[in-house]
C-alpha positions as CSV (number, residue, x, y, z in Angstrom):
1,X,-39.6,-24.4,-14.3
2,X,-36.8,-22.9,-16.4
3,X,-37.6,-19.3,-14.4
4,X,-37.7,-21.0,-11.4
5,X,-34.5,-22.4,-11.6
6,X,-32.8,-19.8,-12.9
7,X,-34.2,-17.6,-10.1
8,X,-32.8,-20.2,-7.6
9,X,-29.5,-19.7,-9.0
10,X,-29.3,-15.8,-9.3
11,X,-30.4,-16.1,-5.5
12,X,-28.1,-18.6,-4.3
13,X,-25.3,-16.3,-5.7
14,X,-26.6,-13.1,-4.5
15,X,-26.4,-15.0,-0.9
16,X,-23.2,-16.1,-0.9
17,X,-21.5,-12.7,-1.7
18,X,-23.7,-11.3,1.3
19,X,-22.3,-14.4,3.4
20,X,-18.8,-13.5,1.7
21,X,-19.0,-9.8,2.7
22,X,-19.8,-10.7,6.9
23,X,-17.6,-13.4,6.9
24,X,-14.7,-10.9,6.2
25,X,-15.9,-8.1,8.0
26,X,-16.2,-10.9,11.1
27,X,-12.6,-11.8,10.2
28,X,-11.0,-8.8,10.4
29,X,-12.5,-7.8,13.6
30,X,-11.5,-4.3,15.3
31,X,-8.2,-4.3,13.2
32,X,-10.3,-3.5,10.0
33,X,-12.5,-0.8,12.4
34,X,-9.8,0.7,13.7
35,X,-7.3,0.9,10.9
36,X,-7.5,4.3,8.9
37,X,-7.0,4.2,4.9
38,X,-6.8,7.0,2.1
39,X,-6.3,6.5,-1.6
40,X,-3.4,7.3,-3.9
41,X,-2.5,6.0,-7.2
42,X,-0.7,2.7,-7.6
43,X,3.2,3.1,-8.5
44,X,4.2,1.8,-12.3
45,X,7.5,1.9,-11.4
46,X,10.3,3.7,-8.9
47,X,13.0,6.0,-9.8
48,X,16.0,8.2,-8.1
49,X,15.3,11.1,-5.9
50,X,17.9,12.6,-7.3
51,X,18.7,13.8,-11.4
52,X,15.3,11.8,-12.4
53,X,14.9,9.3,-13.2
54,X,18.1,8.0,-13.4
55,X,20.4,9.9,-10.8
56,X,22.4,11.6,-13.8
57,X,25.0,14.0,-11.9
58,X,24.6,12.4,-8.1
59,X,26.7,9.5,-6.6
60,X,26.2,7.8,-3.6
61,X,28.6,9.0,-1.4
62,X,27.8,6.5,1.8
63,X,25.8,3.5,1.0
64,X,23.0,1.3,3.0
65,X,24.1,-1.0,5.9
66,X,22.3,-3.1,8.6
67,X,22.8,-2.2,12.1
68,X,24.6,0.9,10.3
69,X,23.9,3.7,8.2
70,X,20.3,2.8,6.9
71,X,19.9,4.5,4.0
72,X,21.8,6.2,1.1
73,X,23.3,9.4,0.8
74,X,23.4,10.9,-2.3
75,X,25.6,13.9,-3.4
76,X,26.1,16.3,-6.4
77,X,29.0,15.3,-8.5
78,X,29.9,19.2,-8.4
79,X,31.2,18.4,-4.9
80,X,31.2,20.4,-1.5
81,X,27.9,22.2,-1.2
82,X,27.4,22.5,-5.1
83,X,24.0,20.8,-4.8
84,X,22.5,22.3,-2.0
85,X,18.9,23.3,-2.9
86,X,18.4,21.0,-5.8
87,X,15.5,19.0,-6.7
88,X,14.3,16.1,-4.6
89,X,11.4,13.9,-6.8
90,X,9.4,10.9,-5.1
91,X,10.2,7.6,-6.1
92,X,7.3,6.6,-7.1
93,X,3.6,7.6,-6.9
94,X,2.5,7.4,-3.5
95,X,0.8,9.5,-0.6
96,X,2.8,12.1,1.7
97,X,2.4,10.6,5.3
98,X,5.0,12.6,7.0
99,X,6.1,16.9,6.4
100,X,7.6,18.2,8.8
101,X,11.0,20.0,10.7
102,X,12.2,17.0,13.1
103,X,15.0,18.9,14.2
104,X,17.6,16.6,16.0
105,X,19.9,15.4,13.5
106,X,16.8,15.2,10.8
107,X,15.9,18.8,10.2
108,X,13.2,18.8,7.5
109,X,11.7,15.3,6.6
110,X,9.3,13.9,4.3
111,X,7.8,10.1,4.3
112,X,6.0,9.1,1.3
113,X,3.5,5.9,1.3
114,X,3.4,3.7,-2.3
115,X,1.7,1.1,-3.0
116,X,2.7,-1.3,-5.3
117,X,2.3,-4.7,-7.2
118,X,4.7,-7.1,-6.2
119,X,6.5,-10.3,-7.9
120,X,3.4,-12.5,-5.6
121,X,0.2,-10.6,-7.4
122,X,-0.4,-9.2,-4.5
123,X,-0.1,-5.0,-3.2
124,X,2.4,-4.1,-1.1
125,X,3.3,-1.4,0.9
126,X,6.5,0.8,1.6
127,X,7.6,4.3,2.8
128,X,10.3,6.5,1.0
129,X,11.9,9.3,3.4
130,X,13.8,11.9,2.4
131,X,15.8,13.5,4.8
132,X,18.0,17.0,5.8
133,X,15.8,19.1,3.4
134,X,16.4,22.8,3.1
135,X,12.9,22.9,1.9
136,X,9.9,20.9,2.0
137,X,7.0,21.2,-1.2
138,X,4.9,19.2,-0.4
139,X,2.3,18.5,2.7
140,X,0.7,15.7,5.0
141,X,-2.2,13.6,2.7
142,X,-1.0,15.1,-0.5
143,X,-1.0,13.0,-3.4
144,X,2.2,12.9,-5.5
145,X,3.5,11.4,-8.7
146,X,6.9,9.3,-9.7
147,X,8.7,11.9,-10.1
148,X,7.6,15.1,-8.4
149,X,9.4,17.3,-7.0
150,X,8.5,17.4,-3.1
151,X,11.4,19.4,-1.8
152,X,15.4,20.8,-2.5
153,X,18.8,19.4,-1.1
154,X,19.9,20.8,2.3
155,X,22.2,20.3,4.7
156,X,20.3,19.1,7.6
157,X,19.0,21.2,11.2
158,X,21.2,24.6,11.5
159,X,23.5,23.8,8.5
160,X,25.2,20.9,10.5
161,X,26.0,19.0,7.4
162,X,27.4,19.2,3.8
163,X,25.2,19.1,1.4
164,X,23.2,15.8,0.7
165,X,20.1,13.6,0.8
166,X,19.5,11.0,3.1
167,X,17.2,8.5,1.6
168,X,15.7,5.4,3.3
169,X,13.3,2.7,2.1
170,X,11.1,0.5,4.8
171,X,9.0,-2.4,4.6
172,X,8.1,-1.4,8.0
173,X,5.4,1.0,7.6
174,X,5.4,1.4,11.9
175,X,9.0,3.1,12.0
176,X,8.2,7.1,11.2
177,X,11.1,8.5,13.2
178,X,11.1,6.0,15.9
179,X,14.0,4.0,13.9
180,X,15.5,2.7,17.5
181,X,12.4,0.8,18.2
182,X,12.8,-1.4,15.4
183,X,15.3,-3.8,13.9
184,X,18.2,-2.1,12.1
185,X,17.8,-4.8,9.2
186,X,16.7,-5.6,6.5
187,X,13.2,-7.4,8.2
188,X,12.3,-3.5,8.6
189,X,14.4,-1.7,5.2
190,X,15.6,-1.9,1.6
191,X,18.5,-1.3,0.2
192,X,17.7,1.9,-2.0
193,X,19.7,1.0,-4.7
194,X,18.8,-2.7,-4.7
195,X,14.7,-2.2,-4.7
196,X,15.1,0.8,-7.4
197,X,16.8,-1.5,-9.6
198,X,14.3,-4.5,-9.0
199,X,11.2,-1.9,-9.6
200,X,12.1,0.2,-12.3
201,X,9.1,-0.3,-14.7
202,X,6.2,-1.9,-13.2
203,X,2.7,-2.7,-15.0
204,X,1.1,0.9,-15.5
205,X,-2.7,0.2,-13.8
206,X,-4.0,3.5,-13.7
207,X,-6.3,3.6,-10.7
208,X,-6.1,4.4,-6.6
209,X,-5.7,1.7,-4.2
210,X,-6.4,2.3,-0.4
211,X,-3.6,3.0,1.4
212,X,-3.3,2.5,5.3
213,X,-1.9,5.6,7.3
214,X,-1.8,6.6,11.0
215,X,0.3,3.4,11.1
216,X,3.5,4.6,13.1
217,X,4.1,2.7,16.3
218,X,1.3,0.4,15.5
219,X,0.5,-2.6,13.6
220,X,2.6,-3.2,10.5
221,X,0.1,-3.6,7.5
222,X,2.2,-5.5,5.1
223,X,2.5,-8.3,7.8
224,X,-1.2,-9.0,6.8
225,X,-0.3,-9.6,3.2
226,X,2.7,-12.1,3.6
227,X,1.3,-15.2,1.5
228,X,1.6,-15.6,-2.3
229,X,-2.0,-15.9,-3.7
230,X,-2.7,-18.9,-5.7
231,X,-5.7,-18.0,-8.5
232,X,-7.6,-21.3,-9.8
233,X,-7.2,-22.2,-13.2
234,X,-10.3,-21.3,-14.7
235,X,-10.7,-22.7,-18.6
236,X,-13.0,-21.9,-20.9
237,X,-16.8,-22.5,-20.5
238,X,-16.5,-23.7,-16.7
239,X,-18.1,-22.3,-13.6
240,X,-16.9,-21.7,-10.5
241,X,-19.5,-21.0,-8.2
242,X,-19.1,-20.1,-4.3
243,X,-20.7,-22.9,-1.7
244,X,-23.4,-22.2,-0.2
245,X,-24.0,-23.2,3.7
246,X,-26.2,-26.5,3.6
247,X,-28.9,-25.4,6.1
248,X,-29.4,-21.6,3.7
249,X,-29.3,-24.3,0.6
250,X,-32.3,-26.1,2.1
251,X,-34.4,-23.1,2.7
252,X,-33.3,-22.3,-0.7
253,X,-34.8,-25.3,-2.2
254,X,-38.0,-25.3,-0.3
255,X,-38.9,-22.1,-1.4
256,X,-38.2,-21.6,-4.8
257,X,-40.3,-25.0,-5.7
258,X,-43.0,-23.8,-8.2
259,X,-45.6,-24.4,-5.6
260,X,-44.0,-22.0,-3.3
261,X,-43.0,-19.6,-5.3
262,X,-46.2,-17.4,-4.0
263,X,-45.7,-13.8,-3.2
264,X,-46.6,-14.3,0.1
265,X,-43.8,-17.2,0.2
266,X,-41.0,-14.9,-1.4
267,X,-41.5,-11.9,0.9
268,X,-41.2,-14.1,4.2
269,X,-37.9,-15.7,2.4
270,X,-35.7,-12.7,3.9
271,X,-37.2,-13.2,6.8
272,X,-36.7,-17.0,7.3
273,X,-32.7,-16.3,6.3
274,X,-32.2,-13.9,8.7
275,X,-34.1,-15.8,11.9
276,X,-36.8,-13.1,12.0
């Protein structure tokens, strides 16, 4: 009886993660088939783009402002065009989603995806763009690290500028360079400064996370983790155990009584479960 019952209970586990796993796949529906993902390495923190990790030598010569300028620009402390062709890290560790010469009033650009473990447990998502580049270093799908350089200080498409970095933060991941068919707030962007400062040092887990991409003028991904997660309390020598539908459970108990447990009983079992 012991083997029986222990049986019944390894089984009526086994079940409910199958159950688990369709449920969620029937949940998520086309927006989990059609949604594309790649990996990167979770952030343990964000620093400057400019004079890592700190911004030693730069100053932010015209700040972030909704329904204004919406992102930082950050110059050399040598002034005029002193800086032009210095470093650019990423942020954070992340995923390049975006490389390439926008022209326009962009010139070179490059959007990096992080992912990241916010104040709610849960991973969140944002893109970093760093704009006006004289060069760009790094390419579409490439993996980078805090603090890498991915490109040098320019001034922007034909030299149109002085020198600097324009640097943006969203919490939008749909934006790419479409920025006039979304809200010029701060529902769609950080401030810089203010997330930087709030993110500094983050718990270091060293591991990838998936990462959605191909998000631009589609559905925003972060949207779908809005909700703080609430974890049971769980103390020491308890069970939690998942439910099992009552019509499974029945069929459960019929055949793993000790006069049913045949072989010719627990090779049908599968088949009684899935209606065949």
């Amino acid at each position: 009886m012991t083997v029986i019952h222990c049986y019944s209970s390894a089984f009526r586990l086994l079940l409910a993660c199958l159950f688990g796993v369709v449920g969620l796949l029937g949940l998520s529906g086309e927006s989990a088939l059609g949604q594309s993902y790649t990996s990167a390495r979770l952030a343990d923190g964000f620093d400057y783009p400019v004079g890592k990790p700190d911004a030693y030598g730069y100053y932010v010569y015209r700040g972030f402002s909704s329904y204004g300028h919406l992102g930082e620009d950050w110059n050399g402390n040598g002034g005029g065009n002193s800086d032009e062709g210095d470093p650019i890290y990423s942020t954070a560790n992340g995923v390049v989603i975006f490389s390439e010469d926008y022209h326009k009033g962009w010139g070179n650009v490059i959007i990096i995806r992080h992912a990241y473990r916010g104040n709610n447990g849960q991973i969140s998502f944002i893109d970093s763009l760093y704009g006006h580049l004289k060069v760009r270093s790094v390419k579409v799908g490439q993996q980078v690290t805090r603090g890498q350089v991915v490109g040098t200080m320019g001034r922007g498409p034909y030299r149109m500028y002085a020198a600097h970095l324009h640097f943006e933060i969203r919490k939008d991941l749909r934006v790419g360079m479409r920025r006039e068919l979304y809200p010029k707030t701060t529902t769609t962007y950080h401030s810089p400064r203010t997330f930087i400062n709030a993110h500094r040092r983050l718990r270091l887990e060293d591991r990838l996370v998936r990462i959605p991409i191909n998000t631009f003028l589609k559905t925003n991904p972060n949207k779908i983790f809005s909700d703080a997660i609430n974890l049971p309390e769980v103390s020491s020598g308890t069970t939690v155990r998942p439910q099992v539908p009552a019509d499974i459970d029945l069929i459960i108990e019929e055949e793993t009584e000790a006069a049913a447990a045949t072989p010719e009983k627990s090779r049908s079992l599968l088949d009684k479960l899935l209606g065949r």
